[in-house]
C-alpha positions in Angstrom: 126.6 79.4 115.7 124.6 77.2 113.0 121.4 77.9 114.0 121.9 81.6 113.2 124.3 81.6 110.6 126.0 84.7 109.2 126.5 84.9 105.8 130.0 84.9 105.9 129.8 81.4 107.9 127.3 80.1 105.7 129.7 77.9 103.7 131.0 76.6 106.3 127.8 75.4 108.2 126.7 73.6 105.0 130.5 71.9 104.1 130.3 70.4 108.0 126.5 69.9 108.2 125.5 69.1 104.9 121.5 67.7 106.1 121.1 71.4 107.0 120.1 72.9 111.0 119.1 69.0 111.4 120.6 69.3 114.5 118.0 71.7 115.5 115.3 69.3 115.0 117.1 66.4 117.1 116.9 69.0 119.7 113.7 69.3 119.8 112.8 65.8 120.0 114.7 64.7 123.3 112.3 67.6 124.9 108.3 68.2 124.6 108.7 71.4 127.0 107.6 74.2 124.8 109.8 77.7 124.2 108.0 80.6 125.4 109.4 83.6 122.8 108.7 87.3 124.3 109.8 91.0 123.5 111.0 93.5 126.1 108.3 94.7 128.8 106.4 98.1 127.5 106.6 96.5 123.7 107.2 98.5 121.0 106.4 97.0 117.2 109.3 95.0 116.7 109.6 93.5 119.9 105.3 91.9 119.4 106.4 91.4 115.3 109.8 89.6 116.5 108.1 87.5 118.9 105.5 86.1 116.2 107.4 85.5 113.8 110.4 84.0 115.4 107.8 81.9 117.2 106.6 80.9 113.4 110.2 80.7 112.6 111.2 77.9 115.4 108.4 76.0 114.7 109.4 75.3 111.2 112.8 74.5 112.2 111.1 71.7 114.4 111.4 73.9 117.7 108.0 74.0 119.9 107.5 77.7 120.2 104.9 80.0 121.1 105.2 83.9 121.4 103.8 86.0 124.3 103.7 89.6 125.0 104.4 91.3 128.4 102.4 94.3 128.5 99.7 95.8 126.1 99.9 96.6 122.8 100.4 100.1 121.5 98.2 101.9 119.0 100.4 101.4 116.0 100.8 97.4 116.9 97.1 97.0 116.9 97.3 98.9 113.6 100.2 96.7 112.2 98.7 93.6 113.4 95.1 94.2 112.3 96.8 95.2 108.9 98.6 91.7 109.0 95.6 89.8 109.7 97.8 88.6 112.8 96.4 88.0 116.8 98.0 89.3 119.4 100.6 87.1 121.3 98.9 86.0 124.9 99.7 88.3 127.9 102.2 86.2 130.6 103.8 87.7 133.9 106.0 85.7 135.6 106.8 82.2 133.7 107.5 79.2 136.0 110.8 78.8 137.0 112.8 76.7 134.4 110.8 77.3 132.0 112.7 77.5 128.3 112.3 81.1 126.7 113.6 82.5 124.1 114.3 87.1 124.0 113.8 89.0 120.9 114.3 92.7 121.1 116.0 93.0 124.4 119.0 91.1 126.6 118.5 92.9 129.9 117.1 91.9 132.6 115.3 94.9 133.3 113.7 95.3 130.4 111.8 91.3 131.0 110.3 89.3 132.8 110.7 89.3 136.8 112.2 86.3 137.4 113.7 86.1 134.0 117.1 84.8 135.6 115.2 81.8 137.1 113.9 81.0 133.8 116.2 78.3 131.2 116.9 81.1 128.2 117.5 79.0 125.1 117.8 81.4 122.7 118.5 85.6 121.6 118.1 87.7 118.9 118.4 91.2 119.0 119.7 94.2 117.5 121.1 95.9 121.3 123.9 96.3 122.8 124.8 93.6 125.4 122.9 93.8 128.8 124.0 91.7 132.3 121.9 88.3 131.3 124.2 85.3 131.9 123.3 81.7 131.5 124.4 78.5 133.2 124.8 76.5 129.1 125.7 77.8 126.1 123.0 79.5 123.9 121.8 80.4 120.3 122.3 83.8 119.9 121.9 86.3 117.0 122.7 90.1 117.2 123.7 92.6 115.0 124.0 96.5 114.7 121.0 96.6 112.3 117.7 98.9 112.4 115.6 96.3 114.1 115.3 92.5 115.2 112.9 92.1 112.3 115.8 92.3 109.8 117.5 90.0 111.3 114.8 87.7 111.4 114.3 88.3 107.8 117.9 87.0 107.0 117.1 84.0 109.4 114.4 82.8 106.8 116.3 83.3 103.9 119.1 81.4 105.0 117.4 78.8 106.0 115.6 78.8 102.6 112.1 79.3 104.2 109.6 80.9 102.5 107.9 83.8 104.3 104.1 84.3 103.6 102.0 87.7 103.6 101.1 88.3 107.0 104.7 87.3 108.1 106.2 89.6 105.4 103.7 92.8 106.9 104.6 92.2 110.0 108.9 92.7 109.1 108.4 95.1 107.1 106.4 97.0 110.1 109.2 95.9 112.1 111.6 97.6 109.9 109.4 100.8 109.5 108.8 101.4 113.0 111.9 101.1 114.5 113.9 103.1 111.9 111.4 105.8 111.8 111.2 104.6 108.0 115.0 105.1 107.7 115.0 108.3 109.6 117.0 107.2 112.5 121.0 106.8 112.9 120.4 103.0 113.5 119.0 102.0 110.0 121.6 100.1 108.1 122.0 99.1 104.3 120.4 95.6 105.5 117.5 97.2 106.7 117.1 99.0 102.9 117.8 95.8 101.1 115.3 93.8 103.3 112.2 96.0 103.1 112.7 96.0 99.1 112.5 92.0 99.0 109.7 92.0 101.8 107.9 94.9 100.4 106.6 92.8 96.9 105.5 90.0 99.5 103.8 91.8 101.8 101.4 93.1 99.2 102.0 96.8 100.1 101.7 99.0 97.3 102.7 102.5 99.0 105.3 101.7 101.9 105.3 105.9 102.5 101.6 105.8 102.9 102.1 102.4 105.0 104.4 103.8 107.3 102.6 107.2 108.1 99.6 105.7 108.8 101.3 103.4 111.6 103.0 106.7 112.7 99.5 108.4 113.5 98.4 105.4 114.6 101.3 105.4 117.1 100.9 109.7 117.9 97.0 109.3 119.0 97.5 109.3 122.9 93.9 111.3 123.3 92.5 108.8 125.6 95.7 107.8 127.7 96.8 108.5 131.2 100.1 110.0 131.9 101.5 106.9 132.9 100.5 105.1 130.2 101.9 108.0 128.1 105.2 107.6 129.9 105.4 103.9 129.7 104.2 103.6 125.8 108.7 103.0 125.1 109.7 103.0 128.5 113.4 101.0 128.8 115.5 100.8 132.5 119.3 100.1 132.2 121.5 100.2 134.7 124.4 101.9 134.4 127.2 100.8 136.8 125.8 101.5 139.8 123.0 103.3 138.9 119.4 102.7 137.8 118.1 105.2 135.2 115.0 104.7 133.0 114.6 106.7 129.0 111.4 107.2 128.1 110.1 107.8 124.9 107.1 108.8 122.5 107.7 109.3 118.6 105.2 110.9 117.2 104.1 113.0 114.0 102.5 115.6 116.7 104.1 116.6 119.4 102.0 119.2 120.7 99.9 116.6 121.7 102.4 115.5 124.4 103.7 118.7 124.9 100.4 120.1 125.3 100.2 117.7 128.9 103.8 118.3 129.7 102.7 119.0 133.7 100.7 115.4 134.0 104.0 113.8 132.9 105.8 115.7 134.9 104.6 114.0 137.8 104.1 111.1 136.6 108.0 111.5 135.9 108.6 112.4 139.6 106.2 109.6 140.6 107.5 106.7 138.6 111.0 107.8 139.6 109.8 107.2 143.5 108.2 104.3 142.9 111.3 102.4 140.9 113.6 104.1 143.3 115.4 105.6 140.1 118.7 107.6 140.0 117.1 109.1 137.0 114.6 109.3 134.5 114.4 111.3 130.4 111.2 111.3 128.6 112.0 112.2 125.3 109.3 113.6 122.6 110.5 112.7 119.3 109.2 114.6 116.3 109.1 112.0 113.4 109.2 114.0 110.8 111.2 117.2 112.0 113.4 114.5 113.2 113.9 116.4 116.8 113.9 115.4 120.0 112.8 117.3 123.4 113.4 115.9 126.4 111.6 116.1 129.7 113.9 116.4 133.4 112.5 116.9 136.5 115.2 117.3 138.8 118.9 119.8 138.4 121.0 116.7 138.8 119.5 115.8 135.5 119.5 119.0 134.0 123.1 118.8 135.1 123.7 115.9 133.1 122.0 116.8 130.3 124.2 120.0 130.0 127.2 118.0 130.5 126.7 115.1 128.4 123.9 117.2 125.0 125.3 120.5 126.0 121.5 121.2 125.9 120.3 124.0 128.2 116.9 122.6 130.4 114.4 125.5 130.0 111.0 124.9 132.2 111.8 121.1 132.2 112.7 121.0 128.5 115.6 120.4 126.8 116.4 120.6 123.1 118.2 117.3 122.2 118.8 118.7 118.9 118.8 115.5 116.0 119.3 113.0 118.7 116.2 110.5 117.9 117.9 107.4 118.4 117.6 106.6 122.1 119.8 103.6 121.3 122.4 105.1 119.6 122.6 109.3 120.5 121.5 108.9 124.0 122.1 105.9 125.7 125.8 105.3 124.8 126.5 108.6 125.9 125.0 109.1 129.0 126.4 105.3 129.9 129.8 106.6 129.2 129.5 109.7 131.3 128.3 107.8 134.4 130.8 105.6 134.1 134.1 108.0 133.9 132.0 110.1 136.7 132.4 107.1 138.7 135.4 106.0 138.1 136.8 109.4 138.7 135.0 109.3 142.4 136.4 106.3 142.8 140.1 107.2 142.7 
């Protein structure tokens, strides 16, 4: 793809296109529609970050863009964006059918818009595994096993030899922080390291360790929300064969404060699961620093498959995860795996 070039292709794109990506521009000409670029609902830091600045980034490839958002903010994105001198994307539901987008931070179509399947997707860049879009023309896409779609977004720059400006290069580097739990979690690669050294010097942040645990209180002050709200602050669905589960999650460098209202998210657990008509549903409470995770279950054929799959014990609705903070790469994959051999065996 020559869009979004790996390095190891890089050669190659310039010896058969030597007037660089021009192609991209021609593209854009033959159409005056504009790309609407968006995150995953219930957006997290990278997934606001990603869709700024890969907005930013299409634009100066010659490719109308403009990013959008499809829920609030979190407390630690207002703090990240307010630190980047950045405004928030626009809010947008439903996007008329047709309409060009472009997904950052997510490839499912549960985690997106509702009629994101009537919608023309153009583009993808993200750092998940692959979800159950499909699309009727070939697309740009861009995915790697990295820490967080604002690495990749990083190498996207560089190889295109864009410069990236202060605000852009605070907004990354947040990117980078958040999702990796500043290098804490199991998905931080050596790219992620490498990147948020060379953005770093840019972003004019003197004291990344200071940087990144003020977003994380920013992001653990839940004093004045609801228990849905709570629930829904990293909220992903996936289905999983042919089941509908939802993970839940809240990183914080308190978690007494969560624990402390453990009964109001218990039934807003066994609410939300009526409501979304859910197989199942985990609300994890990671512990940033202790680097721990507890997880809420409400019902035993959850606290069966927690046993099964964690060998973790469910004790009043809580089980000890252990080290598993990665909801992407400890919990996920596994619990995806054991639905689908549970199936499978049935099915025989």
């Amino acid at each position: 793809m020559l869009e979004l070039p790996n390095s190891g292709l890089k050669l190659a794109s310039t010896f058969f296109f030597p007037q660089k990506f021009s192609f991209i521009r021609s593209i854009s000409k033959m159409s005056s529609s504009e790309t609407a670029v968006f995150g995953h609902s219930n957006p997290d830091t990278d997934a606001i970050a990603s869709a700024i600045v890969y907005a930013t980034f299409l634009n100066r490839m010659g490719v109308k863009a403009k990013p959008y958002r499809l829920a609030d903010v979190n407390n630690e994105t207002t703090f990240v964006l307010h630190e980047a001198n950045v405004e928030q994307p626009d809010f947008v539901g439903d996007l008329p059918d047709g309409t060009e987008v472009a997904l950052v931070d997510h490839n499912e179509s549960q985690q997106s818009v509702q009629n994101i399947k009537k919608l023309k997707i153009t583009r993808v860049v993200d750092h998940h595994k692959l979800g159950d879009l499909t699309t009727s023309s070939p697309i740009f896409i861009r995915m790697e096993p990295v820490g967080c779609t604002g690495t990749i977004l990083a190498k996207l720059f560089r190889e295109n030899d864009l410069d990236i400006d202060k605000s852009t290069a605070r907004l990354l580097v947040s990117s980078i922080l958040s999702d990796t739990l500043h290098f804490r979690s199991t998905t931080t690669s050596d790219d992620d390291r490498k990147l948020l050294d060379y953005l770093t010097p840019i972003a004019e942040i003197k004291d990344v360790k200071d940087y990144a645990l003020k977003m994380f209180e920013a992001k653990s002050d839940i004093s004045n929300m609801s228990p849905d709200k709570i629930l829904k602050l990293d909220y992903k669905i996936f289905p999983f064969d042919n089941e509908k589960w939802a993970i839940g999650v809240i990183e914080t460098t308190n978690p007494k404060h969560a624990l402390d209202r453990k009964q109001e998210l218990l039934d807003e657990i066994n609410k939300e699961k009526k409501e979304s008509q859910l197989n199942g549903l985990l609300f994890s409470v990671i512990d940033i620093l202790k680097e721990t995770n507890l997880t809420f279950a409400v019902s035993d054929r959850e606290n069966e498959i927690l046993k099964e799959v964690f060998n973790a014990d469910v004790k009043d609705n809580v089980a000890d995860l252990g080290n598993r903070i990665s909801r992407k790469k400890q919990i996920v994959p596994d619990l995806e795996a054991y639905l689908n051999e549970r199936r499978a065996m049935h099915d025989k």
